[in-house]
Structure formats: C-alpha cells, structure tokens
C-alpha positions in Angstrom: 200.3 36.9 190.9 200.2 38.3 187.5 199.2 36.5 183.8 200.3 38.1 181.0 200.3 36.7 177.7 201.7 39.2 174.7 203.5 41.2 177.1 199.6 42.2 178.2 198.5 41.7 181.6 195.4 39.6 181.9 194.5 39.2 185.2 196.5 40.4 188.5 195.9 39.9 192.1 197.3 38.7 195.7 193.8 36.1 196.1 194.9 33.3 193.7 194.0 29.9 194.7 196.3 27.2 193.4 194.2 23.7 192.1 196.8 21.3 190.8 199.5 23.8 190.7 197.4 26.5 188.8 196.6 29.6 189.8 192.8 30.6 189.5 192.4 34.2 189.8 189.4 35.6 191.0 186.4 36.8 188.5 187.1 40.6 189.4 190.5 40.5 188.8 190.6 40.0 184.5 190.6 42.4 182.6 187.3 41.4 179.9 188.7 43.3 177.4 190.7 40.4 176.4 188.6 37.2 176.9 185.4 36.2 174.7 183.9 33.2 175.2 184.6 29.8 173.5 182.3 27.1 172.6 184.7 24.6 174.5 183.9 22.8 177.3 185.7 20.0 179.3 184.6 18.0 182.7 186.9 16.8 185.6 185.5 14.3 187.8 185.5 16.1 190.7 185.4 20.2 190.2 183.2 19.7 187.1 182.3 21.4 184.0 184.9 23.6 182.9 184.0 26.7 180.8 186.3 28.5 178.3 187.5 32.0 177.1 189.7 32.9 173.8 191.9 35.5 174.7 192.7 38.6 172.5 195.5 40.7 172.3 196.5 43.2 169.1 194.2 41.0 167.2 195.9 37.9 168.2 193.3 35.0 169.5 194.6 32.5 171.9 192.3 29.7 171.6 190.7 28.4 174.7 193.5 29.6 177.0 191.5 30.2 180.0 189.1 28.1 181.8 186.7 28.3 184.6 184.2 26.9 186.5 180.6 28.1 186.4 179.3 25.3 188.5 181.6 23.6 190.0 180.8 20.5 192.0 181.2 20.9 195.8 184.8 19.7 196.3 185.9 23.0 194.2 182.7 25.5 195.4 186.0 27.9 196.5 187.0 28.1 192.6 183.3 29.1 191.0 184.1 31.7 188.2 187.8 31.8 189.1 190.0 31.7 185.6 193.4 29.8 185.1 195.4 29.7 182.2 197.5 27.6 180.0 198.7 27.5 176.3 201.5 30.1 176.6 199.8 32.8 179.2 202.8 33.3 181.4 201.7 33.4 185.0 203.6 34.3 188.1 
C-alpha cells in the first residue's frame, strides 16, 4: 500500500492494518519529512485519543490529514503510532 498526496509518496509498505476500512501504516514506514504535528486531537470510544500531523509537500500544508494513535485503548493496542489518512491523500 502506498499514500501519496501531491503526486508525493507519504508512507509505503506491505504491513497496513485496515480499522474501518482505513489503512494504518506502520510508524517506520512515513517519510517525516512531510508531516509536523498539529494541535488537533479527536477521541473514539473505543481506540481512543487520536493524534494529528499536517502534511507538507512543495510548501503546501494539508491540515490534519493524518492521524494516529499514541495511546490507544486496548481494543486497538495493534494500531499504536500507526498513521492513516484522509482529506485528499490518495491511498492504495
């Protein structure tokens, strides 16, 4: 699996796990270059806390287009630090 947003390749690997048909990509598979933290944060009732990243590409910010979980409760321990995407980040 690949996500790419800008024709720029954000994260890529073969370990995804899909959570309510998203992909999470594992922590050593982004490329940091691209992702700065955001001050958002949004809870699900039953992985947690999620965190957020901008992500820029060419000087283009995508607001809070990547999420994680730094703690996540135990129903989705198999997801801690794994990123998925939205808002336009083509994945697949």
């Amino acid at each position: 699996m690949k996500a790419t947003w800008r024709r720029t390749t954000l994260a890529e690997s073969e370990q995804t796990i899909v959570v309510e048909g998203n992909h999470y990509f594992p922590p050593d598979s982004i490329d940091r270059t691209h992702f700065t933290e955001s001050e958002i944060h949004t809870t699900c009732g039953w992985k947690g806390e999620a965190s957020y990243y901008d992500l820029v590409v060419n000087g283009e910010i995508n607001k809070d287009a990547a999420w994680f979980y730094p703690d996540p409760k135990p129903a989705a321990a198999n997801i801690k630090n794994y990123v998925a995407f939205w808002n336009g980040v083509e994945v697949g």
